[in-house]
N, C-alpha and C positions, 0 to 999 in steps of 0.2 A: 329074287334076291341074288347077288354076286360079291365076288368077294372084292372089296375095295380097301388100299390104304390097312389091308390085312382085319378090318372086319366085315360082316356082313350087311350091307344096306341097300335098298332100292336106288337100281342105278338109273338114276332119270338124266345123267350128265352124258353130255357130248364120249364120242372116244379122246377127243382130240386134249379132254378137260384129265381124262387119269391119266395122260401120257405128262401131261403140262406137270402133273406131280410126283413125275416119278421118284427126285430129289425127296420126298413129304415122307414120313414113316408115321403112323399110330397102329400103337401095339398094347392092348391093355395090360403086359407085363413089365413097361418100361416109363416111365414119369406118368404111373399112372394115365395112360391111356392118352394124353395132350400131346399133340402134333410135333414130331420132331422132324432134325435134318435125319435122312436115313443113316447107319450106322451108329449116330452117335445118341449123348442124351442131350443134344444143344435145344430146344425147344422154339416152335415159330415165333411164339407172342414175345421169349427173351431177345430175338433176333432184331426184329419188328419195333421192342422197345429200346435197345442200344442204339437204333437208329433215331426212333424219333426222341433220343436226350441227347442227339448232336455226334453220335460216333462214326465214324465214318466205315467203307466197306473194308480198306484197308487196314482200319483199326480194328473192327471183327475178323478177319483174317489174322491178324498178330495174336489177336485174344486168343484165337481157336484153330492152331495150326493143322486141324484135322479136317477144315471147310473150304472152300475156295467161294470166289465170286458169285458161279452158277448155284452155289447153295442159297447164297443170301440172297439173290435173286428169286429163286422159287420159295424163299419165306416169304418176300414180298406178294408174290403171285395168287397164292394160296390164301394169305391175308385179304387181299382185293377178291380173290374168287367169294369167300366167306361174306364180306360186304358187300358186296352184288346186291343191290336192293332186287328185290322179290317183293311186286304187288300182287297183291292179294285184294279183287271184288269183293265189296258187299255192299249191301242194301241200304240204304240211308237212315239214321234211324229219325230222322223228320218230316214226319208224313202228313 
């Protein structure tokens, strides 16, 4: 176990994967434990979702003069990290 993103989990990720986050914060004392930008309580999936109803990065920037580009970019990152399909074998069940 290591300590990641400030909790405890099996780190089966790349190094190269916690460094990509280092922008990323969860902390189970702040929005309830959901991924934010670090410092703040801007949260990834609010970031993620102004984006896809048309706002641009510019317009997140105006909204949230405490973030820059790099931020909204590592919401993006983190999002695509999390959708990353992950197959998982198994046996067919028609035999």
């Amino acid at each position: 176990m290591n300590l990641v993103f400030g909790i405890l989990v099996e780190l089966d990720i790349r190094q190269k994967d916690y460094f990509m986050f280092e922008r990323i914060s969860i902390k189970p004392d702040i929005c309830h434990g959901e991924a934010c930008i670090k410092g703040t309580r801007i949260t990834v999936h609010q970031i993620v979702n102004m984006l896809a109803n048309g706002d641009t990065i510019n317009d997140l920037i105006n909204d949230f003069p405490s973030i820059d580009e790099k931020d909204i970019l590592a919401c993006l990152e983190y999002s695509a990290y999390l959708a990353e399909e992950q197959v998982t074998p198994f046996e067919s069940l028609s035999k």
